[in-house]
Phi, psi and omega in degrees: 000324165340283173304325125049228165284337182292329187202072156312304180314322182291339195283277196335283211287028162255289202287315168279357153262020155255310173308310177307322173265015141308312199281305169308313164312322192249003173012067152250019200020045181248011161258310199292330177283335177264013179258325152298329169270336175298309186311308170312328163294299166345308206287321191274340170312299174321304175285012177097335193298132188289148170340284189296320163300320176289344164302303190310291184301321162307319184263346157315293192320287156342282189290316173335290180329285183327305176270339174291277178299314180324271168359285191300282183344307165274350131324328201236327199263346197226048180309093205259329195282346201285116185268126188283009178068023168258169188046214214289332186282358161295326162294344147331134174085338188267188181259180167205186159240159181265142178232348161253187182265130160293124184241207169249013182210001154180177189160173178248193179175122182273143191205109203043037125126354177240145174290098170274148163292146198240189184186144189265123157001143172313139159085332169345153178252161146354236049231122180299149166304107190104339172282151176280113177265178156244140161285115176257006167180173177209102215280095157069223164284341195239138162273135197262124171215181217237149168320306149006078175303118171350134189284295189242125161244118174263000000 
C-alpha cells in the first residue's frame, strides 16, 4: 500500500486508460472526458497534491469535460443531419432515363449506370420509355420521380 501511495499518479493513469478503452467500445465521448479528469488527478498526484485534492481535481476536471467539451464534440463527430452526398441519397436531383413506362405504382429507370424500380411523383404525369426524368427522392429500392429535367447530374 505503501507504493501506492508513494505513486498516486499511476493509479490515476491506470484508472484513465481504462476509461479510454471504455470509451472505444461505447464511443459515447463520456469516458474519454472522464478519463481527462482521471489524467488531471495524475497531474496533481505528481505534483505533490494529498489524495483528497486529487480527487476533488479529477471530478472538476471531468464534470468540466463533460458538460463543456462533451457537446461541442458529439456535435462536430456525431452529425446525423448532414448528408455527406454517399449511398442512395447522393441520386437525388440527377436525371435518369425510363426505360419502362413510370407510373404511380411502378415503372424502370436507368439510374447512375443500374435499373432501379420507379414510381412518378405525387401529381405526376405518365413518363415513357427513352424519356429523361429527375430523381426526387428515394423510397427504399424505388426511385420516386418527376417529368421534370434535371437541374445539376453530378
Amino acid at each position: 500500500m505503501d507504493w501506492l501511495n508513494d505513486n498516486a499518479w499511476l493509479g490515476w493513469l491506470g484508472l484513465a486508460i481504462a476509461l479510454a478503452a471504455i470509451e472505444v467500445a461505447t464511443v459515447d465521448f463520456v469516458f474519454v472526458m472522464l478519463a481527462g479528469g482521471a489524467l488531471a488527478g495524475s497531474l496533481a498526484a505528481s505534483l505533490g497534491a494529498p489524495f483528497p485534492a486529487q480527487v476533488i481535481i479529477a471530478a472538476v476536471v471531468g464534470a468540466l469535460l463533460v458538460f463543456l467539451v462533451r457537446p461541442i464534440v458529439r456535435s462536430r463527430f456525431l452529425d446525423g443531419v448532414t448528408d455527406h452526398g454517399i449511398g442512395p441519397s447522393s441520386l437525388v436531383g440527377r436525371s435518369a432515363v425510363v426505360v419502362q413506362p413510370v407510373t404511380e405504382y411502378d415503372g424502370r429507370v436507368r439510374l447512375g449506370g443500374e435499373i432501379w424500380s420507379a414510381r412518378i411523383a405525387a401529381g405526376g404525369r405518365v413518363c415513357e420509355a427513352g424519356e429523361e426524368v429527375r430523381v426526387v427522392a428515394i423510397h427504399g429500392a424505388t426511385a420516386i420521380v418527376s417529368g421534370e429535367r434535371a437541374i445539376a447530374d453530378s
